[in-house]
C-alpha positions as CSV (number, residue, x, y, z in Angstrom):
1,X,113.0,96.6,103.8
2,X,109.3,96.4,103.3
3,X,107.6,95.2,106.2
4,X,106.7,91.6,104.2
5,X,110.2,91.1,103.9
6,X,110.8,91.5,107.3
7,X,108.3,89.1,108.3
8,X,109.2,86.7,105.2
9,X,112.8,87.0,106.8
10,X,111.7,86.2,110.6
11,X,109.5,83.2,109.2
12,X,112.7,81.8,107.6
13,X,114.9,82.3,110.6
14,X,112.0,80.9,112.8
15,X,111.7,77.1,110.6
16,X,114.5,75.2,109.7
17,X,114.3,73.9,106.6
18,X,116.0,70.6,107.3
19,X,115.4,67.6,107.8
20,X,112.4,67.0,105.5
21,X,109.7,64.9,105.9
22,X,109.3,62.0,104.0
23,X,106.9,62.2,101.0
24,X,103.8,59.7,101.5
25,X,103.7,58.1,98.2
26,X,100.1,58.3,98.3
27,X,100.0,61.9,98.5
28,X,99.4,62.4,94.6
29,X,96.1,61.6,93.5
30,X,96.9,61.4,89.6
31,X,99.4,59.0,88.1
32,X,103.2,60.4,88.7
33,X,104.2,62.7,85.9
34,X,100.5,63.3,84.9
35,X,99.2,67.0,87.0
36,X,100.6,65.6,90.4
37,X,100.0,68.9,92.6
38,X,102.0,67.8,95.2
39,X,105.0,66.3,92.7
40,X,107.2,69.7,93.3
41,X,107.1,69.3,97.5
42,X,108.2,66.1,97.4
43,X,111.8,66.0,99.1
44,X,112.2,69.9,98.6
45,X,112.7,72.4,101.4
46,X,109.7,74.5,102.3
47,X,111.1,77.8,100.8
48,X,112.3,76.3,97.6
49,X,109.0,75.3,96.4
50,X,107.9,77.5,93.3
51,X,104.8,79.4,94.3
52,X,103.0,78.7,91.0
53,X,102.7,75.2,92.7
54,X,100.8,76.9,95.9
55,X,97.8,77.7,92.9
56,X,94.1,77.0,94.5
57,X,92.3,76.9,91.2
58,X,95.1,75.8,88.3
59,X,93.6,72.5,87.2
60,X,94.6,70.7,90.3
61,X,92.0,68.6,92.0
62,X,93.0,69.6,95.5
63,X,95.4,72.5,96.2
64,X,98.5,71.0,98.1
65,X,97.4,73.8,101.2
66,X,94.3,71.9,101.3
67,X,95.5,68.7,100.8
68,X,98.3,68.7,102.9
69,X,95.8,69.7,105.4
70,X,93.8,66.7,105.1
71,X,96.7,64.1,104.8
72,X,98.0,62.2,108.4
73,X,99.5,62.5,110.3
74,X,100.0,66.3,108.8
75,X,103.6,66.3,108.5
76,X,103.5,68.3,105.2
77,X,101.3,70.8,106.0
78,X,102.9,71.3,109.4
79,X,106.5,71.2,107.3
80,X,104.9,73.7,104.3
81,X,102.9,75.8,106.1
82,X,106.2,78.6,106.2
83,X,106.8,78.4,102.7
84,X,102.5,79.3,101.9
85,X,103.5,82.2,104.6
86,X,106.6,83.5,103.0
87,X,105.2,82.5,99.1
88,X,101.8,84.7,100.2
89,X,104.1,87.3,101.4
90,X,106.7,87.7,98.8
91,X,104.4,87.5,95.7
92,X,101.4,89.6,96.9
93,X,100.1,89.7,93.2
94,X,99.5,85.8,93.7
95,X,96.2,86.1,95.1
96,X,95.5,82.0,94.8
97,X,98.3,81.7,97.2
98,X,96.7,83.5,100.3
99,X,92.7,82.4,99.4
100,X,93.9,78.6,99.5
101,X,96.2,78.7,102.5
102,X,94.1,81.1,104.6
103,X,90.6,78.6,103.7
104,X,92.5,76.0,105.2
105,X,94.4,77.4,108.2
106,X,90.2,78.8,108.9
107,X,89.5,75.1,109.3
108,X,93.0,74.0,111.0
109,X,93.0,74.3,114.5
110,X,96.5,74.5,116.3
111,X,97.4,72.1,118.5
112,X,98.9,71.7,121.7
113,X,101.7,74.8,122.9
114,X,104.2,72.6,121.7
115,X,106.5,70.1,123.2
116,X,110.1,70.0,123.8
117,X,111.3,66.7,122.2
118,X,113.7,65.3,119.9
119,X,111.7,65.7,117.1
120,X,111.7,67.8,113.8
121,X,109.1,71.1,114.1
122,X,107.4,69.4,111.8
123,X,106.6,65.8,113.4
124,X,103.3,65.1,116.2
125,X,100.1,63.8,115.1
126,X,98.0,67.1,115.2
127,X,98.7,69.7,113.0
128,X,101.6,72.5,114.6
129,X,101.9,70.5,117.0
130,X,105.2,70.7,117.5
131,X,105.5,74.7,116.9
132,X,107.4,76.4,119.4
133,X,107.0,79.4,120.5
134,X,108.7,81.5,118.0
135,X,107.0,79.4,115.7
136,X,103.7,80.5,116.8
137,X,104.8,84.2,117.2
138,X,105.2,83.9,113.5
139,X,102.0,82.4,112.4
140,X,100.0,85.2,114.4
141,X,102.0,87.8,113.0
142,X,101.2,86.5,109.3
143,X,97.9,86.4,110.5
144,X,97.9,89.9,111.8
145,X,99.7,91.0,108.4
146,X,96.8,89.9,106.2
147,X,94.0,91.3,108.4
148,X,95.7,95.2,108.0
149,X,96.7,94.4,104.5
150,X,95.2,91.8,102.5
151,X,92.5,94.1,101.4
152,X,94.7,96.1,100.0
153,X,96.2,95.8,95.7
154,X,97.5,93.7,95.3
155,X,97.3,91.1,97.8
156,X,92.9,91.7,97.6
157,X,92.0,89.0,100.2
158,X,89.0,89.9,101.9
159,X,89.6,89.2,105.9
160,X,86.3,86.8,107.1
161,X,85.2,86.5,110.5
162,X,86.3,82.9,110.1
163,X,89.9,84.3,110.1
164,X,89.5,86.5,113.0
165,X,88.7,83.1,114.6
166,X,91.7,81.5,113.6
167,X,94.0,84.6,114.4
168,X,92.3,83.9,118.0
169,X,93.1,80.9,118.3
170,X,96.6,81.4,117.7
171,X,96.5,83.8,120.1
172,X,95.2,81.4,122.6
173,X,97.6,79.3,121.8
174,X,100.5,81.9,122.2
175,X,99.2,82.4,126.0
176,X,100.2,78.4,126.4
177,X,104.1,79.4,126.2
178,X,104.0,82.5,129.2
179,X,102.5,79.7,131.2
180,X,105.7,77.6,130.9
């Protein structure tokens, strides 16, 4: 087992994939049927999305990573986030996957340590909120796993100092749980 796969697999184990937030119905900036980005996240579990919908530049006019991103409270990007992890992972050849996800999780910043509450992963009104610790664990991992081989064919995403930033603030975040 390749060492994505292994990480794909922990990610999987990690976030439940039910229940499923509710889709806002002003999520889609075009008429339904006509382009929506977003129309193939609606009401679909995180790892059953197609990745040809996690596209940055396929005639959308917002890629659903950035876009979810931008939408509150962020309860599809919080609920999503694993399947642009897993889809970035498992289809290394889809370059557009990593660039659009990775340019927003630079500008995300996580939230909180996470809470123990009654509520889905996915709920809060921060983005990852909610993430537990294993959670977390996972998103630095990914993290770490495109710094040592993003450059490499085919995944070719250049690391930024901007993500070493955002792999630090995970990290930060991380210390929140040995605190408990």
């Amino acid at each position: 087992m390749s060492e994505a796969q292994a990480l794909a697999d922990r990610i999987k184990q990690s976030f439940p994939t039910t229940p499923i937030p509710e889709y806002p119905p002003e999520m889609g900036l075009d008429p339904p049927g006509e382009k929506d980005e977003y129309a193939a996240f609606a009401n679909t579990p995180w790892d059953e999305v197609p990745i040809e919908n996690f596209d940055t530049y396929g005639g959308f006019d917002i890629s659903p990573a950035i876009g979810f991103a931008s939408h509150q409270p962020p309860h599809m990007w919080n609920y999503h986030v694993p399947g642009f992890m897993t889809g970035s992972l498992l289809h290394a050849d889809e370059c557009d996957a990593t660039d659009g996800f990775m340019w927003r999780m630079r500008e995300v910043i996580p939230h909180g340590p996470g809470y123990t509450t009654n509520q889905p992963w996915w709920q809060g009104s921060q983005p990852f909120e909610l993430y537990g610790k294993e959670q977390t664990l996972c998103v630095i991992s990914y993290l770490e796993f495109i710094r040592s081989f993003g450059e490499l064919s085919p995944r070719e995403f250049e690391w930024e100092p901007s993500d070493e930033l955002t792999l630090q603030r995970w990290l930060m975040r991380s210390m929140h749980f040995e605190e408990q």
